[in-house]
GULUMSE-316443 format. One record per residue (C-alpha): residue in three letters; x, y, z. Coordinates in steps of 0.25 Angstrom, whole numbers, plus 5000, padded with zeros to 4 digits. Each point is the difference from the previous one (the first is absolute). Example, Ala and Ser with C-alpha at 12.3 -4.5 7.8 and 13.67 -1.06 7.14 Angstrom:
BEGIN
Ala504949825031
Ser500650144998
This chain:
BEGIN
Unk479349334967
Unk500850004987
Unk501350014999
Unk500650154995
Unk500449954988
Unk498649934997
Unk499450135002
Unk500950094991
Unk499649914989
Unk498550005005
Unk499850144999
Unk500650034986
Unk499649864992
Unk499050074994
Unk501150094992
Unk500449884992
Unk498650014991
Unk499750155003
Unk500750104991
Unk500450145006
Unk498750064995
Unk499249905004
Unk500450035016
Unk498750035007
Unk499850025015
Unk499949885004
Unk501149974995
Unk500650105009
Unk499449955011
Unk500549874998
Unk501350044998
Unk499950075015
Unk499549875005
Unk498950065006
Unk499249874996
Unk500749925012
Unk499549965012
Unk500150065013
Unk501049925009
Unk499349955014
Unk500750015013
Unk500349865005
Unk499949934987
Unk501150104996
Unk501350005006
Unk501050104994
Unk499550134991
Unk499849984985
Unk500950074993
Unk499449984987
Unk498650035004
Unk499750155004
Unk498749955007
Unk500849895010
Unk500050125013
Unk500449875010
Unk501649995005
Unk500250154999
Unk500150015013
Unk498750025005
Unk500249875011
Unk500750085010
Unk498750095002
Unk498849915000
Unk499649935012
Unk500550055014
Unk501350065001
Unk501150025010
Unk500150155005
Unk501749974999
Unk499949984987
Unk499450144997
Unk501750055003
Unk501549965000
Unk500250075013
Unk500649915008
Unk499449995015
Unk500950115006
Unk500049935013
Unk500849894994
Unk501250125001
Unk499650005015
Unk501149935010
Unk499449885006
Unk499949985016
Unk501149945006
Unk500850004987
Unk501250094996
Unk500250104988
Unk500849984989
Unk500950084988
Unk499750024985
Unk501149934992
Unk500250124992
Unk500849924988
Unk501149925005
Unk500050055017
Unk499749885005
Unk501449975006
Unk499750155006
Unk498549965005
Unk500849895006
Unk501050065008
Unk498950135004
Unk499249865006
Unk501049935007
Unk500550135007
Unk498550045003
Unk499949875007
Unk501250025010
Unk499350085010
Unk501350045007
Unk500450084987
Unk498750074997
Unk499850045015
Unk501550074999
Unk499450074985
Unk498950055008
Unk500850085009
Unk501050064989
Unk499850145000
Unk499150054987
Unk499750124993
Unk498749975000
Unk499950085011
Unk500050124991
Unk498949954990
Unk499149995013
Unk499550145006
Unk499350005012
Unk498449954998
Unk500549894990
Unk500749974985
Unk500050114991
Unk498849954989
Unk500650104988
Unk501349914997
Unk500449845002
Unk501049965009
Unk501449984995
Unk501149925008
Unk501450064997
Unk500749895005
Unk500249864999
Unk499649985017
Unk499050104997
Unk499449894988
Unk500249895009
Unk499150065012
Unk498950044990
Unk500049864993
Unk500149935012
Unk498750075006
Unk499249994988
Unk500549845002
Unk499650015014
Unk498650074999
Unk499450034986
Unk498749954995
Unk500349974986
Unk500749854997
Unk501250074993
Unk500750114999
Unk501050074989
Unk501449995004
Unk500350094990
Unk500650135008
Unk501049905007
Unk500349944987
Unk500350134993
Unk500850075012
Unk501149874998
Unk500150034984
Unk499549884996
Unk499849944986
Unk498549945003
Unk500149954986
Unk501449905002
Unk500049875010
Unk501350055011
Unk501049925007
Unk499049975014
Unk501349945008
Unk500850144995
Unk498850095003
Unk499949945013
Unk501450025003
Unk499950154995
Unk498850065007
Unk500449945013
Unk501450075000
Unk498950134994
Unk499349965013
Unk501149985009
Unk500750134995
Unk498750075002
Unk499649975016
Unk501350005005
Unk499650164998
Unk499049985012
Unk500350055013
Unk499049895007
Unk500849875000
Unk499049924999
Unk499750064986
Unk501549994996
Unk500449875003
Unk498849934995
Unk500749954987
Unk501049935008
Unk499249975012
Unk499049914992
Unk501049964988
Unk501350015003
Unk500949885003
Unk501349955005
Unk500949904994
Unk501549965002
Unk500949954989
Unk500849885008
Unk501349974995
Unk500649885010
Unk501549954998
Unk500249864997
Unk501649995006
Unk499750065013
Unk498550035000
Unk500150165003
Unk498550054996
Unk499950144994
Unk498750084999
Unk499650104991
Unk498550075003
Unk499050054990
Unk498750064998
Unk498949944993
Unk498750024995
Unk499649894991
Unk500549874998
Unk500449984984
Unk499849834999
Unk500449914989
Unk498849924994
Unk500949924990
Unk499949855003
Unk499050015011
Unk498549995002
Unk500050055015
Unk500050125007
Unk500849945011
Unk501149934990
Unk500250154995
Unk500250045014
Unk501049905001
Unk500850004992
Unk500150165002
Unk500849985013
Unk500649864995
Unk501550015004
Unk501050034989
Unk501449954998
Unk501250084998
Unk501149904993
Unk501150024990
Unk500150154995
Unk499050045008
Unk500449975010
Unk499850095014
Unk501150075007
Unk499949995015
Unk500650085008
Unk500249925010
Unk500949904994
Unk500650144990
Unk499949904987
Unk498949954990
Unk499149905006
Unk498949914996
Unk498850065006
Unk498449995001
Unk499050114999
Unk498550015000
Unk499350115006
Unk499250015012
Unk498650055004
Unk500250075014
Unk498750074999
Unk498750024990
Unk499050114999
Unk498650025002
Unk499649974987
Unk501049924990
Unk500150034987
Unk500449874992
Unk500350024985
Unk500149904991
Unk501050014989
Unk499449964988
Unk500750074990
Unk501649944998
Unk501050004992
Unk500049914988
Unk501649974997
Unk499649954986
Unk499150124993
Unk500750105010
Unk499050065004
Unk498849995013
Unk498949894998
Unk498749985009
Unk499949885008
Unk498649945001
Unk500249905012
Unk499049965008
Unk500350045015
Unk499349945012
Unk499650095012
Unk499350015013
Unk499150105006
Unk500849995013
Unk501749994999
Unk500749965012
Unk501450054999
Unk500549995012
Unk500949874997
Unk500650104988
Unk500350115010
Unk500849885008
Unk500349944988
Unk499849885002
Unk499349974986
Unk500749894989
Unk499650014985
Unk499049914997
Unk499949944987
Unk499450074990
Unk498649944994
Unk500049954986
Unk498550044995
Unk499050115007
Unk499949995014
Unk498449955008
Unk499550125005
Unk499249965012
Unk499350085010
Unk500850135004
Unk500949994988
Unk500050064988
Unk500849974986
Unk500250114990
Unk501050024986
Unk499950135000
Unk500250065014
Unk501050095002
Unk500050055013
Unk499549965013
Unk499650065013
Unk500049945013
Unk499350085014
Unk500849965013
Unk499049935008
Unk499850025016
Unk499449995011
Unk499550125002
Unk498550014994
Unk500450124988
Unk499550135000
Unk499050024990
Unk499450135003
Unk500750114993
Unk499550134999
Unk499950094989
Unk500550155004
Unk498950094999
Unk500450084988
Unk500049894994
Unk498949955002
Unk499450144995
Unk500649954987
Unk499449864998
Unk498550065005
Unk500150114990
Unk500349904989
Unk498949905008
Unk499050104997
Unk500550044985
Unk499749844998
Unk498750005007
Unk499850114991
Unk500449934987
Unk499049885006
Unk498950105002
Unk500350054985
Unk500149864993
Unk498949965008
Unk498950104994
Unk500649974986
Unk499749865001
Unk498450035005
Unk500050114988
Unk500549884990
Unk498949925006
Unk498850124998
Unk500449994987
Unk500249864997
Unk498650005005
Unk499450094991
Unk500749954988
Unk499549865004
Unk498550045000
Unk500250064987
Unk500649884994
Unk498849935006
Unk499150084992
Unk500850044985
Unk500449845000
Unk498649954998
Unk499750114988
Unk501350004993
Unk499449884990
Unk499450084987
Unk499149904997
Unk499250044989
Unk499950145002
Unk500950114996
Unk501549985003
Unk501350065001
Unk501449935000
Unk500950035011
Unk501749985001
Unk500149855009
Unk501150065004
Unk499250125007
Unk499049915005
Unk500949915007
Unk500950145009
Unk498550035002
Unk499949855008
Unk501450025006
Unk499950065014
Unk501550034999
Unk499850124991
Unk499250114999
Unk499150004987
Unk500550104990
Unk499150054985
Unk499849924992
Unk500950004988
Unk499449924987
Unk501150074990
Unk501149885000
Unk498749924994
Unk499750094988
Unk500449984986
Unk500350114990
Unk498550044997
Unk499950015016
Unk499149905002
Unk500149885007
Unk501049924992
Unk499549864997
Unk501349925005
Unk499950075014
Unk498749945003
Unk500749885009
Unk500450115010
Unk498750075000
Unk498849985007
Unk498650004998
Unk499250085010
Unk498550055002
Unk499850154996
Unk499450015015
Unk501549965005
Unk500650094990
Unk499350135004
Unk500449965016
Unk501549994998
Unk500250124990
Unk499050085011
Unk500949965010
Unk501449994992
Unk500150084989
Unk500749964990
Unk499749954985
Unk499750014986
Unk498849915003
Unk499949874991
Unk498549994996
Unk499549914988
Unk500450134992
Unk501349955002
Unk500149884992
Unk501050034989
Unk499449954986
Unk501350054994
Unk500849925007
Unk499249874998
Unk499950024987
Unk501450024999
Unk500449865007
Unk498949944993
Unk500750034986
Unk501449955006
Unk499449875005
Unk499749984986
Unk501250044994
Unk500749895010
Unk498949904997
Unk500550014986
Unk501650015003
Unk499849855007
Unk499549934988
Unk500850094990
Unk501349945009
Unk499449844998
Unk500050024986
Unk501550064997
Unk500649915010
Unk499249894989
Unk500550084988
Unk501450015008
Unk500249844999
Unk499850004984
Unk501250024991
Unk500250104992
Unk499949974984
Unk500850084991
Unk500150145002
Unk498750055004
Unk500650005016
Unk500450125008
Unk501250035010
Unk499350005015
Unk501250025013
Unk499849865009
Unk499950115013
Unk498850074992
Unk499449864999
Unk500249955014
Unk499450155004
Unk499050044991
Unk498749975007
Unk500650075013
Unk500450124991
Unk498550004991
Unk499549995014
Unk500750125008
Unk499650084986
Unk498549975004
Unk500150045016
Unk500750134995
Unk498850044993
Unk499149975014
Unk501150095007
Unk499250055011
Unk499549855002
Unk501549965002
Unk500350125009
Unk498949965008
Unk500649875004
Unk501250085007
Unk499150045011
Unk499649925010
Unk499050045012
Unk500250144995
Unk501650014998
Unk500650054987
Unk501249954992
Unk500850125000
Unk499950054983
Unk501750035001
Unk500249855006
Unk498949944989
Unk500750074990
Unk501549965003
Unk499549865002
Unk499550004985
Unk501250064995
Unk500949895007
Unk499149904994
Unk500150054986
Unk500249914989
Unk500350014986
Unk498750004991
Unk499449874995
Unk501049954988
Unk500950125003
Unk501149905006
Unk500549954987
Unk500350134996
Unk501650044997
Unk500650135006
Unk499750044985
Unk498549975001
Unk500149904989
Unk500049845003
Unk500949965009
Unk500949894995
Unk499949895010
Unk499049904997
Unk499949955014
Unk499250115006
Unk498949994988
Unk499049904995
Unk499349994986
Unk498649995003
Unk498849994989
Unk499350104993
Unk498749955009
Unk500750035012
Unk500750144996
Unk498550044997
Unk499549975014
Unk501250075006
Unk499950124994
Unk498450025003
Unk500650025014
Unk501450074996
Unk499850094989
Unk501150085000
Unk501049885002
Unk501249994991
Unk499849924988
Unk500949904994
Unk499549904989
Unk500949884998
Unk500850054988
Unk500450125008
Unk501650014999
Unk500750025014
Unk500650145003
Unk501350024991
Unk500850095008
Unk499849885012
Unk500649894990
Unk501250094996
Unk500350015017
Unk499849865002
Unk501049974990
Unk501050105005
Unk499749955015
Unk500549854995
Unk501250054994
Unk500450075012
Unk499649875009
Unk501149934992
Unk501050105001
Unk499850005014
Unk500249855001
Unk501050014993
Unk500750105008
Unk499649955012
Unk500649854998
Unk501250074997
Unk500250075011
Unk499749915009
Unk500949914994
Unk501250105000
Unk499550045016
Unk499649855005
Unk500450015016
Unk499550165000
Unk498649944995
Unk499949885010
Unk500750075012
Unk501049925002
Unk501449995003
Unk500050155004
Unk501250085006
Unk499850065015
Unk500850125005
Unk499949955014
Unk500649894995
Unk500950034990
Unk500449904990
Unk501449965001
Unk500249994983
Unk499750154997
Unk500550145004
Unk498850074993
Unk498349995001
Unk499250094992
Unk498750055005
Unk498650034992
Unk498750045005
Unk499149875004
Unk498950084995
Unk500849974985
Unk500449845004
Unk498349995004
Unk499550064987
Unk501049924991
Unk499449895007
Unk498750034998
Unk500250034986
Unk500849854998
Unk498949935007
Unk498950074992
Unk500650074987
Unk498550014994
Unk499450085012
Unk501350075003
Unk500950114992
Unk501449964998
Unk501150075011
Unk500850094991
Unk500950095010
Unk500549965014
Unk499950125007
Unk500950015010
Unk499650145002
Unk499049985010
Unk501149955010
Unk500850134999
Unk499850155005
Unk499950124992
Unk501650035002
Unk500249854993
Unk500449955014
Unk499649865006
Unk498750015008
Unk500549865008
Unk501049965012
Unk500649874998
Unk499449975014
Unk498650044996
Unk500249924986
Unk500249895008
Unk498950015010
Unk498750084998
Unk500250054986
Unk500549874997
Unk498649984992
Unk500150114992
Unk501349974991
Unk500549894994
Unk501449954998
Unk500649954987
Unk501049904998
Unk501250074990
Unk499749904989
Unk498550035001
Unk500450154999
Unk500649984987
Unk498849934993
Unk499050115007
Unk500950114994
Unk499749934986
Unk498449995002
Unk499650115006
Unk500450165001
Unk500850025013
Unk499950155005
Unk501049995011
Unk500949895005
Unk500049995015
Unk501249905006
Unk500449945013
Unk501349975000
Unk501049935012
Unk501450035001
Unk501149975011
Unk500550125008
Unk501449985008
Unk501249944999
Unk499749905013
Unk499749874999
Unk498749975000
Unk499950144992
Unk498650065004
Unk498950014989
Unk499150124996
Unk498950024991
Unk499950114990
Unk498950054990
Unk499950064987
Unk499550075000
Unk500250075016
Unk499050025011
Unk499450164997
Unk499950015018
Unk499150124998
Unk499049934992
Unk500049865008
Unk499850095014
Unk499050094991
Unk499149884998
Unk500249925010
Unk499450115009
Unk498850014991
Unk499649865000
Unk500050025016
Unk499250114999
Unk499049934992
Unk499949885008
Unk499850105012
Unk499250084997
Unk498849964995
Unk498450015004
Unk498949924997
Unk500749884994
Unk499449865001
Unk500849895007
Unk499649855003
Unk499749945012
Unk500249845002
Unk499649925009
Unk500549875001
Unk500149885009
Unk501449934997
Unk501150014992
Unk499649904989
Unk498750104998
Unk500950144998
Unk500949934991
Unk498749964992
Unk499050115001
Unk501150115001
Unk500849964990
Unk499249914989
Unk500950034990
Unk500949915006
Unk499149874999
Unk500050024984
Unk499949854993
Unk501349954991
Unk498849994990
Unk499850155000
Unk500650074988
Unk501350085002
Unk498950134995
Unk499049975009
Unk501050015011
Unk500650134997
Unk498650085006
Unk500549915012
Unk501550035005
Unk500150005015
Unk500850125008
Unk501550014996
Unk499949934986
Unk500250044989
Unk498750124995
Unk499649994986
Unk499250145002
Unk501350075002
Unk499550104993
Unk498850034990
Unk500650044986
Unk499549944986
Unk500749874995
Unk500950064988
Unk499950155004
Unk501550035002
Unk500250085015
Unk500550144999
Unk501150065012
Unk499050055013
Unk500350115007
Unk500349995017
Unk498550035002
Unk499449904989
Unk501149905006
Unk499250025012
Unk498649994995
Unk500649884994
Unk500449955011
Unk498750035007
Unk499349924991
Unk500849895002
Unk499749995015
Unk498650004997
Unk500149914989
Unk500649905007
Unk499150025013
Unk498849954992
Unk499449915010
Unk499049894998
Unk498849995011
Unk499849875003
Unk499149935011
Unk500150035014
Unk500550144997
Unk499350145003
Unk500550134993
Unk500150125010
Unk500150164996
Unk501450055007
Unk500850115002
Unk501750005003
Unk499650095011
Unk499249915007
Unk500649925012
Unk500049865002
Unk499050005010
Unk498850074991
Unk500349904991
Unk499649885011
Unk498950095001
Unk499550004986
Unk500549834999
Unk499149995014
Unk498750064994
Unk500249914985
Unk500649855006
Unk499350035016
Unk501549965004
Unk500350095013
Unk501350084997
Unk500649925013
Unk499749884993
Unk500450054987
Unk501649944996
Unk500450094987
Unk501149964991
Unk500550074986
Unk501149914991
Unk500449915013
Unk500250145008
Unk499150005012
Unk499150145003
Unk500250025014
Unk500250155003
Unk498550065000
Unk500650145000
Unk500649994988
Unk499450064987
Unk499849884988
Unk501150094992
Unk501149975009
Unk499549865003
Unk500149984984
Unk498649984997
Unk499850074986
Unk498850014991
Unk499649844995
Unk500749935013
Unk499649885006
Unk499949995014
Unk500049855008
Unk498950005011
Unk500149885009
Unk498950005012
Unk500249975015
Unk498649955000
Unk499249925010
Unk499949834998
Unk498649984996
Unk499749895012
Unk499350055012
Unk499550134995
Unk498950025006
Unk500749995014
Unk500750144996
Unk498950084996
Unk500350175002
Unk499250115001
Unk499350054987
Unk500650144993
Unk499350135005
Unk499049925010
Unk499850055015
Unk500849905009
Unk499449945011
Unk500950045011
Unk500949885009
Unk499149995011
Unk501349935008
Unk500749874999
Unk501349965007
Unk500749984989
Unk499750124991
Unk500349914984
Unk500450154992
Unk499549924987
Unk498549965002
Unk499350005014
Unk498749945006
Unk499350115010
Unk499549935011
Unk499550095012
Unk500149905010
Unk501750014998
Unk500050155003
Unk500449975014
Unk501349904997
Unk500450094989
């Protein structure tokens, strides 16, 4: 098959000899291609876009031949939700539960506490009346036992492979959306727990907490002088470990009970000897519980960034931990392994393990049977028959998809082997349409041939590559059977529309030789006067531009080429489109704002009287300038008075800088937290006024000359000063500058000063060293400074919607280059190029926006504000770089939200997440961005706690919002990611 492009020219060749009135039928015909070939199935491997008989690759190849009846649904085998023999149920992660689904697991699993659940009164006793369950409502538990029981049985006894933990979920408040503290919640629900039985009258219901997870420990403290041991007894109900430094579980255990030494001032006061001793302590197991709950601290304390870090140490385990020589303690530390510890049989090695759960073992063969109360089990065969009932339901819609599969296979069969048109009459059909009638996934809708019509409404001819030829037999089936239309006989060949194209093939035929022969006449010179003015863009563009002129007139042909398998351009997007891309009209950009010849001979070209004549068969209208055509008067009388004002500039700006060297090049500058010692007086101007002098010094032809200095920007309506000497010293530092006294006698000379503002130093008191005090002139306006200081908080607090930055990095050496580029600027970079650049703190050329020479007027409080305003968010303009993602915040918002929405855009959990604004660590997730400082344009630090990349596939975890195979017993319950192995359930 030809390619697509070999056809497009095969079908209109013919137009390069016929003229538009000598377009006949068959012309027509072959412009629709109805000339090629049918494709053959085999020979054929894809469809044919280009050729509307090719009917192979539509989609036809999933219905001949024999068909699997499964593939006739996308209803999964409802049996696969069914629970397996011998198997065990598990929970639905519902987001992030699955430290919940966990925990429900491992306490499912203790016998001992479920069978004390079971006999917890409930108020399901209510919800039952006497035949049975009341079928009009659900049931609801109220409480959190009430939640457990029901979980527990439907754990125990339900025919589906998991259930929703959802009610449980929901009754603890949870967040579903956020990953919790498992060690913390751990802790909580079983004080919840505790707090909640203790309620029971039945003892074996109210000590069960303590009775299968309770423990006792004693703090030792033994007396080196005369060896007196004290005691001190507590409670326990999981013991927190310390991973760092070790690779085994037992080295952890260790060095938990490892004997400590009381020296030097902390040392231990015995009350034997009544005086500070050296002492030893350590602590003591005197008795463990039923089941062990060891948690693995992985989170600590990192002294250096102040804040928590995750550990990802691999730690070694067994399935069975003998602790009897730590209950004697008679264990020693062993040394700590240097790489990941050889996990053999019966162990197991993890990095992300945080807790672990230990059964105690005995003699006694374990009581497996426990019984689920009878009104539960009226709960768990309700919702058994509602699921029979959903498999019943899902069942008969997958044999109804498969009825239908059938009969839409049969007729496929059949319409197939007669959609070929052959030599008999034909109609065209949307491929598109044809191929959702092939797909089995959707039902066939109408068919729409509308998008494929041109402005006559007939098939347009540059549509045909997404139409299909089909018998009139095939036709009059699928409009019988599907409605649908306008039907696209032979009547719908649209002459008009060949003919059209016909005439702007031509046209473009032509334009190609007529652009070989100017681009010849192009590389003659021009003799005497006989040449015309031509813009060099015009020349470079003038084949494009003569061409969009001839697609215009075949406007319904160029629309037609914004839809593709019958999707429109939208008209209102086309149209803003072509205005965007609007350019000047051909020889239109040497024209002057006057709309005579523009003065600058480098946009312009003279080009012969040959050329011209070619040019303007295609550009009729274009502007007209012979070679003896004057340039635009007016523009010459401007660019003189524009020279002469370059001069003076010089001029002026050489002697400025001459007069003001050390103000220009920065340097030598006085400090008034370090005041020099030979002067008593510093004058202050805006830096808005030192930047835009500078500006104009460095570039006095771009710039207007700095006239007035305007030191009524720094003062308040009432003429006061709007600065402390401690904020002009620290964070409005960057928004004044001081001026040596010599250099305040020049400035008085050059420029029109509206206010003189001073800091002086005197000594105050008779004393010697006399004390030393700072005045301005003029004085502080307290009412103003309080007025706007209060504003600029309010501001910076209170706004919604504003973009921040978030950036993650991976050392120090990164922040400092990605955060801050500005700060890597090359010595070869110009001073100007470095202005656009200035890091936090220095000096801010956008001070403020005002006109070079415009001379600033006296502001009211409220403008002062504003004024102020705009000079937080001027100098907030921030630069994204790499690495960084903009997120939509509010002041409002707490800290926590905002690891929220840095979790969904960097897939950084918010416990991994270490946030820091301008060195200052975000630790309080309470706290709103306003009080934290976070303000519109901040960027934020984000340094990951994340996982080393070795051994990942060792650490795999449950997928988001799959069901959760349930732990079917191990002795050593890994709270991170388990194997379920029925055999275990006895030793768990």
């Amino acid at each position: 098959m030809a390619p697509r492009l070999q056809l497009e020219k095969a079908a209109w060749r013919w137009a390069e000899t016929v003229r538009p009135e000598e377009v006949s039928q068959e012309h027509i015909e072959t412009a629709y291609r109805i000339w090629l070939e049918p494709c053959i199935r085999g020979v054929c491997r894809r469809n044919c876009k280009g050729n509307p008989n090719c009917l192979v690759g539509i989609g036809e190849h999933i219905w001949l031949g024999e068909i699997d009846e499964n593939s006739f649904h996308n209803i999964d085998d409802p049996n696969c939700e069914r629970r397996k023999k011998n198997s065990f149920v598990g929970l639905t992660n519902l987001g992030a539960t699955c430290y919940v689904n966990t925990f429900l697991q491992v306490w499912f699993l203790n016998l001992e506490l479920r069978q004390a659940l079971y006999l917890c009164p409930s108020t399901c006793s209510d919800y039952v009346l006497g035949d049975g369950i009341q079928e009009e409502k659900d049931y609801e538990p109220q409480t959190i036992c009430e939640h457990l029981q029901y979980l527990f049985a439907l754990l125990q006894n339900s025919n589906r492979r998991y259930i929703d933990p959802s009610g449980f979920v929901k009754a603890l408040g949870l967040d579903t959306g956020q990953q919790q503290d498992a060690q913390e919640f751990s802790k909580l629900f079983m004080s919840l727990l505790e707090d909640t039985l203790s309620k029971q009258k039945n003892p074996d219901v109210r000590n069960i907490v303590q009775q299968q997870f309770c423990g006792e420990y004693a703090y030792v403290t033994v007396c080196n002088q005369c060896g007196r041991e004290s005691k001190l007894l507590s409670k326990f109900y999981e013991l927190e470990l310390n991973i760092q430094g070790h690779k085994q579980l037992t080295d952890c255990i260790s060095e938990f009970l490892k004997e400590e030494k009381l020296e030097g001032d902390n040392r231990y006061f015995c009350e034997n000897c009544q005086s500070k001793q050296n002492a030893t302590r350590k602590i003591r197991l005197l008795s463990l519980p039923c089941t062990l709950n060891l948690q693995l601290m992985r989170f600590v304390f990192d002294r250096q960034t102040g804040h928590k870090k995750k550990l990802n140490t691999y730690i070694g385990f067994s399935e069975i931990l003998d602790m009897e020589p730590y209950v004697e303690h008679k264990a020693e530390p062993s040394k700590s392994q240097t790489r990941k510890p050889k996990c053999g049989k019966g162990t197991h090695c993890s990095r992300n393990a945080y807790m672990l759960v230990y059964r105690l073992q005995t003699q006694e063969k374990p009581n497996t049977a426990v019984q689920v109360p009878a009104f539960l089990q009226e709960l768990v065969d309700r919702d058994n028959s509602k699921f029979e009932e959903w498999c019943i339901e899902m069942a008969e819609m997958r044999k109804q998809s498969v009825d239908k599969g059938k009969a839409k296979h049969e007729e496929v069969k059949e319409l197939y082997q007669r959609l070929p048109a052959g030599a008999e009459p034909y109609e065209f059909v949307s491929l598109e349409w044809l191929q959702k009638w092939l797909d089995e996934s959707t039902p066939t809708k109408p068919i729409d041939n509308h998008a494929c019509l041109c402005s006559h409404d007939k098939l347009h001819p540059d549509k045909i590559s997404i139409m299909k030829r089909i018998s009139e037999y095939a036709a009059d089936i699928f409009y019988s059977r599907y409605g649908g239309g306008p039907r696209l006989t032979v009547k719908a060949l649209c002459k008009e529309c060949v003919v059209e194209r016909c005439r702007v093939l031509r046209l473009k035929n032509q334009l190609n030789e007529d652009y070989k022969t100017v681009n010849n006449l192009l590389k003659a010179a021009v003799k005497g006067n006989d040449g015309f003015w031509v813009g060099k863009s015009s020349l470079r563009s003038w084949r494009q531009l003569a061409l969009e002129q001839l697609d215009e007139q075949d406007g319904d042909a160029e629309q037609s080429n914004g839809k593709m398998n019958g999707s429109t351009l939208n008209k209102d997007e086309s149209k803003e489109e072509r205005k965007e891309e609007e350019e000047l009209n051909f020889n239109e950009d040497i024209l002057c704002p006057h709309g005579e010849l523009c003065i600058s001979e480098n946009e312009r070209r003279l080009v012969s009287k040959e050329a011209w004549s070619k040019l303007q068969q295609y550009f009729p209208k274009a502007p007209e300038f012979p070679s003896y055509k004057e340039c635009c008067s007016q523009c010459k009388i401007l660019e003189r008075e524009g020279e002469e004002n370059e001069a003076l500039h010089k001029m002026i700006a050489n002697e400025q800088k001459t007069s003001l060297p050390n103000l220009f090049q920065d340097k030598n500058r006085p400090c008034l937290s370090n005041w020099p010692e030979d002067t008593d007086v510093l004058y202050i101007v805006s830096q808005f006024f030192v930047e835009e002098w500078r500006k104009f010094v460095r570039k006095p032809t771009r710039c207007s000359p700095v006239s007035s200095v305007g030191n009524s920007a720094l003062l308040c309506p009432h003429g006061g000063l709007m600065f402390t000497f401690a904020s002009m010293t620290k964070e409005d530092s960057k928004l004044i500058a001081l001026i040596w006294p010599s250099e305040w006698q020049m400035i008085q000379k050059l420029f029109v000063v509206d206010h003189v503002i001073k800091i002086m130093r005197i000594e105050v008191g008779d004393v010697n060293p006399s004390e030393t005090q700072y005045i301005s002139e003029p004085k502080l306006c307290p009412e103003c400074r309080e007025g706007l200081l209060c504003q600029q908080q309010r501001d910076l607090r209170e706004y919604t919607q504003a973009t921040i930055y978030v950036h993650k990095v991976v050392d120090n050496k990164k922040v400092m280059k990605d955060s801050a580029p500005e700060l890597n600027v090359s010595s070869s970079e110009t001073e100007e190029d470095k202005e656009e650049a200035k890091p936090d703190g220095e000096k801010d050329p956008d001070f403020n926006q005002s006109n070079g020479g415009t001379k600033r007027q006296k502001i009211s409080h409220q403008n002062y504000i504003a004024y102020q305003k705009q000079v937080i968010r001027r100098s907030m303009r921030h630069r994204k770089v790499r690495g960084e993602k903009a997120l939509l915040v509010s002041a409002n918002q707490t800290l926590k939200e905002l690891k929220i929405q840095i979790m969904h855009a960097f897939s950084v959990a918010p416990f991994d997440q270490n946030l820091s604004i301008d060195g200052k660590i975000l630790s309080d997730d309470c706290a709103t961005l306003g009080t934290l400082g976070v303000i519109p344009e901040s960027v934020i630090l984000l340094k990951a706690d994340e996982p080393i990349a070795d051994y990942a596939a060792m650490d795999d975890v449950m997928q988001v919002c799959m069901p959760e195979e349930g732990f079917k017993g191990f002795s050593c319950c890994c709270l991170d990611s388990l194997p379920a192995t029925p055999e275990a359930h006895g030793r768990l």
